[in-house]
C-alpha positions in Angstrom: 120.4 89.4 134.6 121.0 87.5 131.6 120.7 89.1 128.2 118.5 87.0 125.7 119.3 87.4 121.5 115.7 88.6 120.3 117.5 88.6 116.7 117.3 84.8 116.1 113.4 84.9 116.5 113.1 87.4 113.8 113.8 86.9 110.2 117.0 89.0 109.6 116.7 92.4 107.2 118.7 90.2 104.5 116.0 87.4 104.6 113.1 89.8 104.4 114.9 91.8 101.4 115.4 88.6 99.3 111.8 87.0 99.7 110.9 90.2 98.6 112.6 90.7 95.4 111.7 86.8 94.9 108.0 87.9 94.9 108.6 90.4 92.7 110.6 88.6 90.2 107.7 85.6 90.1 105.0 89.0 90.3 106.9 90.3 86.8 107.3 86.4 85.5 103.6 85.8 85.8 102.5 89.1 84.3 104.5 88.7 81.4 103.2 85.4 80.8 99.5 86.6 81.1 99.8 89.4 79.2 101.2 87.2 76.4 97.5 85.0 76.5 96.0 88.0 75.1 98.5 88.6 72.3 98.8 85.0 71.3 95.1 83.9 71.6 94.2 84.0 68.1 97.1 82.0 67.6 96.0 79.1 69.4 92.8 78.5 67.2 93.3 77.7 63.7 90.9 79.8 62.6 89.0 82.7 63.6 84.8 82.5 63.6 84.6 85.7 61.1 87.6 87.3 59.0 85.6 90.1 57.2 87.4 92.4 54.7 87.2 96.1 54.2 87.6 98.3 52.0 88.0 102.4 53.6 87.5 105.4 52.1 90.9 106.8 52.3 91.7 103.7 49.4 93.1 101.0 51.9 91.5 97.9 52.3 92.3 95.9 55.9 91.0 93.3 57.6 89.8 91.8 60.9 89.4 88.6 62.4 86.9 88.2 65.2 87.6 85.3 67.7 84.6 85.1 69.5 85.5 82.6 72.1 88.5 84.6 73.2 86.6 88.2 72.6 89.3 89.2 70.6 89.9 91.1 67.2 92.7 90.9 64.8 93.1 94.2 63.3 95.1 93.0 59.6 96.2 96.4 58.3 99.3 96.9 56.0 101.7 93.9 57.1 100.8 95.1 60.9 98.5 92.2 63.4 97.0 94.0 66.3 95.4 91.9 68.6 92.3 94.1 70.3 90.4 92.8 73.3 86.5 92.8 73.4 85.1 96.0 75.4 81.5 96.4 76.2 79.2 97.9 74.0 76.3 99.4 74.5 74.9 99.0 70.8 77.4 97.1 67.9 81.0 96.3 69.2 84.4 97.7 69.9 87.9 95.8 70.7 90.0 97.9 71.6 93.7 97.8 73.5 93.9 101.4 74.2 95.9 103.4 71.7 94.0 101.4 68.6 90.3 100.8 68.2 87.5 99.4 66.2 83.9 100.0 66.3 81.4 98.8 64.3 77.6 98.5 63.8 76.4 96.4 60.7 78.6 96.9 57.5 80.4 99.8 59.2 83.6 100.3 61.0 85.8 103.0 62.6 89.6 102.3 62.9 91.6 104.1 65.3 94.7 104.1 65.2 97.1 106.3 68.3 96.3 110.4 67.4 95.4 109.4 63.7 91.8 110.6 62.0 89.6 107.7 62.6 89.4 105.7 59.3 85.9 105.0 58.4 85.1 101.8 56.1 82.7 99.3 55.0 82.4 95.9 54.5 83.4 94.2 51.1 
């Protein structure tokens, strides 16, 4: 009887361990570079549709630019930009990109801000 190498039909272990981490390494590529169009897309215009001042009524004032194309928010507190995706809202709006938030409804808004108090404030 003669003995037949099944081996050369299949990919070796070697093979199957390098397209893998390949696929992983493009996975981790790609996601970086997507999550960066979210961080960055306020960037790209130069300028936002609304930047709205206000004043809160713990003293600080802060802004935020609204970039309604790319539903996004620029929260402009203290030297800090934090870019806040559009959520759905059942009545006003919120951006938020987990640990910070901002709500509003006419002249008012709530900043949050991690485990902080919310902030409330009102437009300038």
């Amino acid at each position: 009887m003669e003995n037949i190498n099944t081996s050369a039909n299949r990919p070796s272990n070697h093979m199957h361990a390098l397209n893998y981490k390949s696929i992983v390494g493009l996975s981790s590529v790609l996601l970086s570079l997507l999550a960066g169009c979210t961080t960055i897309a306020h960037q790209n215009s130069p300028s936002s549709d609304y930047d709205v001042a206000f004043t809160c009524v713990n003293g600080e004032s802060l802004r935020v630019q609204f970039y309604t194309e790319q539903e996004v928010a620029v929260l402009l507190r203290h030297s800090d930009e934090i870019t806040l995706p559009q959520q759905k809202s059942a009545s006003g709006f919120i951006y938020s990109n987990g640990p910070n938030t901002i709500r509003g409804k006419g002249d008012n808004l709530t900043v949050e801000i991690g485990r902080m108090m919310p902030i409330e404030c009102v437009k300038q």
